[in-house]
C-alpha positions in Angstrom: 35.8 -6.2 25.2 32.0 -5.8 26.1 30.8 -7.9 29.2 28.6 -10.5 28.9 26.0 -11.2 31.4 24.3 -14.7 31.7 21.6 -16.0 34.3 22.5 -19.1 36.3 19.8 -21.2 37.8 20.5 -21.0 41.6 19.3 -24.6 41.2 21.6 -27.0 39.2 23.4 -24.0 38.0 22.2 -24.4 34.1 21.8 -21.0 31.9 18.1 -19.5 32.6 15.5 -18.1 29.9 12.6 -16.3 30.3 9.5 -18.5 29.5 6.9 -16.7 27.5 3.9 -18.9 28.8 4.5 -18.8 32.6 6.0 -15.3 32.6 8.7 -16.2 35.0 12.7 -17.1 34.4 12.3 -21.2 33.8 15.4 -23.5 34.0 15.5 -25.9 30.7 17.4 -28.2 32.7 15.2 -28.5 36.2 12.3 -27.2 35.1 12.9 -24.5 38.4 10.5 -21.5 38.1 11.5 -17.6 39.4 10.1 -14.6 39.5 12.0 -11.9 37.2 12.6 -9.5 40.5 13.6 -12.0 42.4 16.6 -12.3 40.3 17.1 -8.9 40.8 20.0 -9.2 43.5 21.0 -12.1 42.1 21.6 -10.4 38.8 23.9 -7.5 41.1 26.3 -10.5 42.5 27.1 -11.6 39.3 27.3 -8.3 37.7 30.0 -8.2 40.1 32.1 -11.1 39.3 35.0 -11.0 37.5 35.9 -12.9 33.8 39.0 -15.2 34.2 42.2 -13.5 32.8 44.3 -16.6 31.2 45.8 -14.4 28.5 49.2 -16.2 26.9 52.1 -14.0 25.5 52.6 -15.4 21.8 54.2 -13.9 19.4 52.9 -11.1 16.9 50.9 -12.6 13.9 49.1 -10.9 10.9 46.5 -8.4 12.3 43.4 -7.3 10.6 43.6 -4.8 8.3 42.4 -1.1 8.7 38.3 -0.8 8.8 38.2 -4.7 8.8 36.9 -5.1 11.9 34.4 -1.7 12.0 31.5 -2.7 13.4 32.5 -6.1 15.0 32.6 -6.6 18.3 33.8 -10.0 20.4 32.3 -11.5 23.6 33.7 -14.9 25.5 30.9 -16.9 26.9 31.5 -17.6 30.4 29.7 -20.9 30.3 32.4 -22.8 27.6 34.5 -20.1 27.1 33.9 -19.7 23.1 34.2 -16.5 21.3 31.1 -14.9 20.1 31.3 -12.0 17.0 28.6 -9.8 16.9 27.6 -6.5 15.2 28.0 -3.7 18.0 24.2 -3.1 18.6 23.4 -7.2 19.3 22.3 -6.6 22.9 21.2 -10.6 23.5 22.0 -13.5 21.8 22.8 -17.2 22.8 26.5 -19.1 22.3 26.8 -20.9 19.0 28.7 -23.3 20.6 27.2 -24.3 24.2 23.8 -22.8 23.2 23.6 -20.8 26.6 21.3 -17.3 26.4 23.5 -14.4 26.9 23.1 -10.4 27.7 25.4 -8.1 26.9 26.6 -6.2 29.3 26.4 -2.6 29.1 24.4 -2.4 25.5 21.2 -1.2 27.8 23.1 1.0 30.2 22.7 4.3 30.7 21.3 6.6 27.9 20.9 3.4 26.1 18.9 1.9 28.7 15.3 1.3 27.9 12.3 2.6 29.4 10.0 -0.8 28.8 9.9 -4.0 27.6 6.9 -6.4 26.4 7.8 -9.7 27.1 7.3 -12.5 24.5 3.3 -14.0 24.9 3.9 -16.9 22.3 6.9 -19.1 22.2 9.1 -20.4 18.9 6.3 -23.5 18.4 3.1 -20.9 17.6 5.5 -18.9 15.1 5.6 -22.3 13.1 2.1 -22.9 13.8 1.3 -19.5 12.8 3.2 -19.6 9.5 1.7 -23.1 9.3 -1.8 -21.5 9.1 -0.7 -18.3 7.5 0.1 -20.1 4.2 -3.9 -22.5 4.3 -6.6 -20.9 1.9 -3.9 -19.4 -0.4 -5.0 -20.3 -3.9 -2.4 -19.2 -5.5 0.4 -20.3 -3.5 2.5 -22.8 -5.1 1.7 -26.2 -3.7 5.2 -27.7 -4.3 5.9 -24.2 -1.8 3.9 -25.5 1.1 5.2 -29.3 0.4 8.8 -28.5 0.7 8.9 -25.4 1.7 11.4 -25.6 5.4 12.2 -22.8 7.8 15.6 -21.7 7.7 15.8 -19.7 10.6 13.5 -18.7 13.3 14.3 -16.4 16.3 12.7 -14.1 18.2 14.1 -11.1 19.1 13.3 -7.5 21.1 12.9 -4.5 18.1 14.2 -1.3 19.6 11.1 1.2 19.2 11.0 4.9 19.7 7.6 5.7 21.8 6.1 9.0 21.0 4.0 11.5 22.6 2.5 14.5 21.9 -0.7 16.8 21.5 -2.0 17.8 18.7 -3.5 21.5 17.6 -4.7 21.6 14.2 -6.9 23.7 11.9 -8.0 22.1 8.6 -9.6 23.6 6.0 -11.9 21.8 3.0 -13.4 22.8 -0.4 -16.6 20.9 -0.3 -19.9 20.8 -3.0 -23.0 19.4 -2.6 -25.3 18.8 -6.0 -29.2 18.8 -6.7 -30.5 17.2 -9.8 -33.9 17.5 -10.8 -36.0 17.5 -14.6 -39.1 19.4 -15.8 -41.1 18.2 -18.7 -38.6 20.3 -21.4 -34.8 20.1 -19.1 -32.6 18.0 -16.5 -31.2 21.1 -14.3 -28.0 20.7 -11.9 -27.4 23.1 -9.2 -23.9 22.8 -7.6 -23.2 24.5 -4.7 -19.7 25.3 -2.9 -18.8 25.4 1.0 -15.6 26.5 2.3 -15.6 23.9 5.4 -13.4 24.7 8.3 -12.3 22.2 11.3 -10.2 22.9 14.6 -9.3 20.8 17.7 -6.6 19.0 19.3 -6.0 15.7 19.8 -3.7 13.5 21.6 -1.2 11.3 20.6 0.1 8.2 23.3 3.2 6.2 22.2 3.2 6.2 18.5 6.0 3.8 17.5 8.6 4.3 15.1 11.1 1.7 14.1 14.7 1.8 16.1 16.4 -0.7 14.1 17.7 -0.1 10.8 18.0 -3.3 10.4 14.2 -3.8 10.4 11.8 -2.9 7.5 9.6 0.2 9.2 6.6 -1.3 6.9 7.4 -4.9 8.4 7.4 -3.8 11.4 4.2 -1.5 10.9 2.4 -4.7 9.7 2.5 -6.3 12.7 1.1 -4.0 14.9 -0.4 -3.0 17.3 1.1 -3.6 20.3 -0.8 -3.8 23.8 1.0 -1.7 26.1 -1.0 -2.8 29.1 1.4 -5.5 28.9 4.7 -3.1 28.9 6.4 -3.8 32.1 9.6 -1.1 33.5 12.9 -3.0 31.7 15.2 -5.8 33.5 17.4 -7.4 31.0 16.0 -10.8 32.5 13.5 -10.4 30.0 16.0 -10.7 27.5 17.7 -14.2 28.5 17.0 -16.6 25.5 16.3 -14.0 23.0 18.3 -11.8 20.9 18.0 -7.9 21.5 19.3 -5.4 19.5 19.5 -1.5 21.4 18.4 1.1 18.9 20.6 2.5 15.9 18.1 5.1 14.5 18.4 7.8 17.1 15.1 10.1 18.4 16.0 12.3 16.6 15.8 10.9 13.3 13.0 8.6 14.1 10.6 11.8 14.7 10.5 12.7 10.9 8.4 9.1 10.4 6.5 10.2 13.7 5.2 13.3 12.4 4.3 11.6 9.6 1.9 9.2 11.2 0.7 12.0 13.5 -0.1 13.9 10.6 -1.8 11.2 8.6 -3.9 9.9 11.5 -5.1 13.8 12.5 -5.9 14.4 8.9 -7.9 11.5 8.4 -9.5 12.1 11.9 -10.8 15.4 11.0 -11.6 14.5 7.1 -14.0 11.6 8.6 -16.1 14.9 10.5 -16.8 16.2 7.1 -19.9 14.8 6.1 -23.2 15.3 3.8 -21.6 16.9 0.9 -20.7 15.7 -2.6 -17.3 16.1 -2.7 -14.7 17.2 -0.2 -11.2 18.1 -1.1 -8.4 19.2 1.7 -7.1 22.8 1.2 -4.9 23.2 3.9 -3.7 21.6 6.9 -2.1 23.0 10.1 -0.8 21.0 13.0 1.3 22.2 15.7 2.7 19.5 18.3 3.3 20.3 22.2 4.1 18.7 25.1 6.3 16.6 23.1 8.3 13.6 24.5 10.1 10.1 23.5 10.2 6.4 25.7 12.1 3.6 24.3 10.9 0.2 24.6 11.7 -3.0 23.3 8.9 -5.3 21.4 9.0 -8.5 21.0 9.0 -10.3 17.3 9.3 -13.2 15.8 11.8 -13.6 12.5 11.1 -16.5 10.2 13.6 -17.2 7.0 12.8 -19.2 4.4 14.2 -20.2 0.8 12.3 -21.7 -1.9 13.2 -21.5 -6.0 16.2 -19.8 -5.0 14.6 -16.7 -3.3 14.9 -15.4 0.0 11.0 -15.0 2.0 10.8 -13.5 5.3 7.9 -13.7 7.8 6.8 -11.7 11.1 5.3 -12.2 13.5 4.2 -10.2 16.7 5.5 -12.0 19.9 2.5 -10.8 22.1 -0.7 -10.8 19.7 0.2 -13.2 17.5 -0.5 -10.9 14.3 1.7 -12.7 11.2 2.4 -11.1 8.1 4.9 -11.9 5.2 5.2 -11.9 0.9 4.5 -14.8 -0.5 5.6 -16.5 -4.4 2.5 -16.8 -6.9 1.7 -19.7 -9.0 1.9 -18.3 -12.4 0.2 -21.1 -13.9 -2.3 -21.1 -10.9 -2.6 -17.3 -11.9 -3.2 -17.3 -15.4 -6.0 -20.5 -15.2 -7.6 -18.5 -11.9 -7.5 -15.0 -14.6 -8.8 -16.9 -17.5 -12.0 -18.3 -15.4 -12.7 -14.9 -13.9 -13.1 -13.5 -17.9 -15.1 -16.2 -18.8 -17.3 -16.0 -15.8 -17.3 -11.8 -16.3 -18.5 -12.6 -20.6 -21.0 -15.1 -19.5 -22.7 -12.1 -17.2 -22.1 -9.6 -20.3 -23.9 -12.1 -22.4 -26.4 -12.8 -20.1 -27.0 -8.7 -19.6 -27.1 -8.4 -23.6 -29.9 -10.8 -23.5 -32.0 -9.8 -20.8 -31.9 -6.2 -22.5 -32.7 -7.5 -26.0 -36.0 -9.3 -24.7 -37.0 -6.1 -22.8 
């Protein structure tokens, strides 16, 4: 059984988060402030405690049954002692019973240990403000969806992402034309001409992130950035306390097909934009060769907002240090068709007008 690992206010002895606004571990219960490394020894003692063992012979009953229990794992909290199942890559939840924010031991040791962490900027009451806002000016939302419409779940939580680096040589090659029109008194001539346009350079790539969670949408997640990493501090699972974290299940090594790909786009459409003053420009070939290649992993904070209206499931993001929310939306069908219907008759009543103006020339 995994360890779990909870912060105690040194104060009154209540669990500790950390607080997004003031930056700093905050007791709920004192209101006592600390600074995240000077919990750092603190953190060591009780990483050295040891879990009550109260364990009571009883007599066999009916187990689980083969590949039931894959993927579960079970944590006691030590604050009221209930159990807590979670999937094996939840790194940092709270107790559904006491409430107390918990880490789990071990999930971040090691090779699984990250290299960074943002901490959250904006707390649980601007996500709701932000989807607030998010659904104003939104003609064709349905109204009954922003009268009833009720969170079902919010949490914010620390997205595993892959961090990668690398430089970029690459040699692209374009079939461009450029046209002349002009007329005499007797013919309209066109003179196309064709360029073979060549480009070269390198370019450097810092952190691209890719998606460690397979449990996250990579586009979601893409939505919401970017990320500042000015803010990126080295990792101390105190940062986690009144969150939940999940440690990566997409490995480096499968994450760098979708980093190439973003390399590759971006580098493309870096060299396409030098291509300039001609007609039309189509890519013939592209050639891109990484070096000086490496990977960091960090966790980034989002926010996770559930909803349910009409029966369907809508979820929202939101990035826990910018702010940046994104998230589908139902249409108004009616709302719709009345909102298509005006834009025709608008669009014939320009047609109309064109006809008329053309007629009287």
């Amino acid at each position: 059984m995994a360890e779990i690992r909870e912060y105690k206010c040194p104060a009154c002895g209540g669990a500790i988060e950390f607080d997004s606004s003031s930056q700093k571990m905050k007791c709920p219960y004192c209101d006592t402030e600390f600074e995240v490394d000077a919990l750092k020894s603190y953190e060591e003692e009780l990483q050295k405690e040891q879990p009550d063992d109260m364990s009571w012979e009883s007599a066999p009953e009916n187990g689980w049954q083969e590949g039931e229990t894959d993927g579960m794992s079970v944590y006691i909290c030590k604050s009221c002692g209930g159990e807590i199942i979670g999937d094996s890559n939840m790194g940092a939840s709270s107790c559904p019973f006491c409430g107390n924010p918990i880490v789990i031991g071990g999930k971040f040791s090691g090779d699984l240990r990250p290299d960074y962490v943002i901490p959250f900027k904006l707390n649980k009451k601007q996500a709701k403000a932000a989807l607030k806002q998010y659904l104003q000016g939104k003609v064709l939302l349905p109204k009954i969806f922003k009268d009833e419409n009720h969170i079902d779940e919010i949490k914010g939580i620390y997205v595993p992402f892959w961090l990668f680096d690398a430089q970029a040589d690459a040699k692209m090659r374009y079939r461009a034309t450029r046209v002349r029109a002009w007329s005499d008194r007797d013919y309209d001539y066109t003179e196309t001409s064709f360029f073979s346009v060549i480009r070269g350079g390198k370019l450097e790539f810092e952190r691209v992130p890719v998606d460690g969670s397979s449990k996250m949408a990579d586009d979601l997640m893409e939505s919401i950035e970017p990320y500042h990493f000015e803010d990126a501090v080295d990792f101390q699972t105190a940062y986690l306390a009144g969150y939940l974290a999940d440690k990566y299940d997409v490995t480096k090594q499968e994450s760098t097909a979708r980093a190439n790909e973003r390399v590759k786009y971006s580098t493309e459409k870096m060299f396409e934009n030098t291509v300039n003053g001609y007609s039309t420009v189509v890519s013939e070939n592209s050639s891109i060769q990484l070096k000086n290649t490496k990977a960091s992993y960090a966790l980034y904070p989002v926010w996770l907002l559930n909803t349910t209206w009409n029966g369907t499931h809508y979820m929202f993001a939101m990035n826990g240090q910018t702010g940046k929310f994104v998230g589908n939306l139902p249409v108004d069908k009616a709302a719709y068709w009345r909102w298509f219907a005006g834009l025709t008759a608008i669009s014939g009543v320009i047609i109309y007008a064109l006809i008329w103006l053309m007629w009287l020339l």
